[in-house]
Structures are given as structure tokens and as C-alpha cells.
N, C-alpha and C positions, 0 to 999 in steps of 0.2 A: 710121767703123765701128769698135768694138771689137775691142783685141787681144787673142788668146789665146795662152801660150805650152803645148803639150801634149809633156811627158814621159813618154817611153813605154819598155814595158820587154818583152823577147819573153815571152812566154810557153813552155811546153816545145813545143807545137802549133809556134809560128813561128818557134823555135831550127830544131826539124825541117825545115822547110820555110825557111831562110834565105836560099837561092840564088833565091828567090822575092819577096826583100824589096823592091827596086828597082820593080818589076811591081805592089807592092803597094801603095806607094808613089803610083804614077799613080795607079790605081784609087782611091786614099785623096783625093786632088786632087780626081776626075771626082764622089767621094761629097760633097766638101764641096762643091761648085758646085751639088748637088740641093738640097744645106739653105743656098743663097745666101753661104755662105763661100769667100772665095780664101785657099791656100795660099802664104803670104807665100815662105818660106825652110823648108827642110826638111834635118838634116843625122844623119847615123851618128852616135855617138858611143862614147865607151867612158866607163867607168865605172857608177857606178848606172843610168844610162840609155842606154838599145840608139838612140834615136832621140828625137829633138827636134824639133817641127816651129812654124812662128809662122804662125797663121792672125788672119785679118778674119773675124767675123763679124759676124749685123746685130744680135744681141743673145745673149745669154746663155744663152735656150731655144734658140735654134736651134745653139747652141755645143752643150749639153748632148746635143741629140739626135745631133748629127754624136759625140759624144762613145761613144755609146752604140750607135749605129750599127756602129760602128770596133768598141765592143769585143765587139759580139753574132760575129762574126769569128773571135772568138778565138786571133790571134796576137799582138797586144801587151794589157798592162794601161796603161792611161792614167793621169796626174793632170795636168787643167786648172787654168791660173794666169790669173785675169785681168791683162792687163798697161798700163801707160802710158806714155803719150810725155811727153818735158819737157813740151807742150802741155799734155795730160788733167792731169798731175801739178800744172802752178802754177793749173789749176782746183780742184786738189781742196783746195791748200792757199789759197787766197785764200776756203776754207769753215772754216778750221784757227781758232777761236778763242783 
């Protein structure tokens, strides 16, 4: 299954409501498991980004809609990265001419 890494940043809506973010969190888990994604690892952070989470999903539309899902909410603003394993990675370059 494909990895996604999603950078997320609060919005002013979910600065306000921060004591909430934990809670939001599961809920964001229980949303990805509707659009057939598991929430790998999920961590706080500081700097440009409030919250980093690494999800499976089965492909890239169902990435987008859990993507879109999360941000109809309006407490963080997202940016999805597709990402790769050493695996995905010496396939992509065994395509590298």
C-alpha cells in the first residue's frame, strides 16, 4: 500500500480549539479507516509544522479524499508527500535510465 507523509499546520479555528487536538487526532484515524487508510505514526511537532502524520493508503484518490475530508474541518491546512521505502525507491530507480 502506499505511503503518504501529510504536514499539517493549525489553522486559527484549531490554534483556538488546541486542547482538542489529541481527540482530533483519533477521530482523524477512525476517518482514515472510512477511506481504507491506516494511520502509520502520528507526532506534534514544532516549527513550520503543528503536526506530521505517515499514513497507507490504497492509492492516491483515496489519499486525496481523506486529504480533503480532514481539511473540510477546518482546523489544520494540509500538504501530502508521496513517500517511498528503500523497496518502492530501488524500483523506481531500476526504471532510471
Amino acid at each position: 500500500m502506499p505511503a503518504f507523509i501529510i504536514l499539517s499546520s493549525f489553522t486559527d479555528q484549531g490554534v483556538r480549539a488546541v486542547k482538542d487536538t489529541t481527540k482530533r487526532a483519533e477521530k482523524f484515524k477512525e476517518l482514515a479507516k472510512q477511506h481504507g487508510a491506516t494511520v502509520k505514526d502520528l507526532y506534534w511537532t514544532l516549527g513550520q509544522y503543528d503536526v506530521v502524520a505517515i499514513v497507507d493508503a490504497p492509492d492516491v484518490t483515496s489519499m486525496t479524499a481523506l486529504g480533503l475530508t480532514l481539511g473540510m474541518a477546518g482546523n489544520v491546512r494540509t500538504q501530502t508527500l508521496p513517500a517511498f521505502s528503500a523497496d518502492d525507491m530501488a524500483k523506481v530507480l531500476a526504471k532510471v535510465k
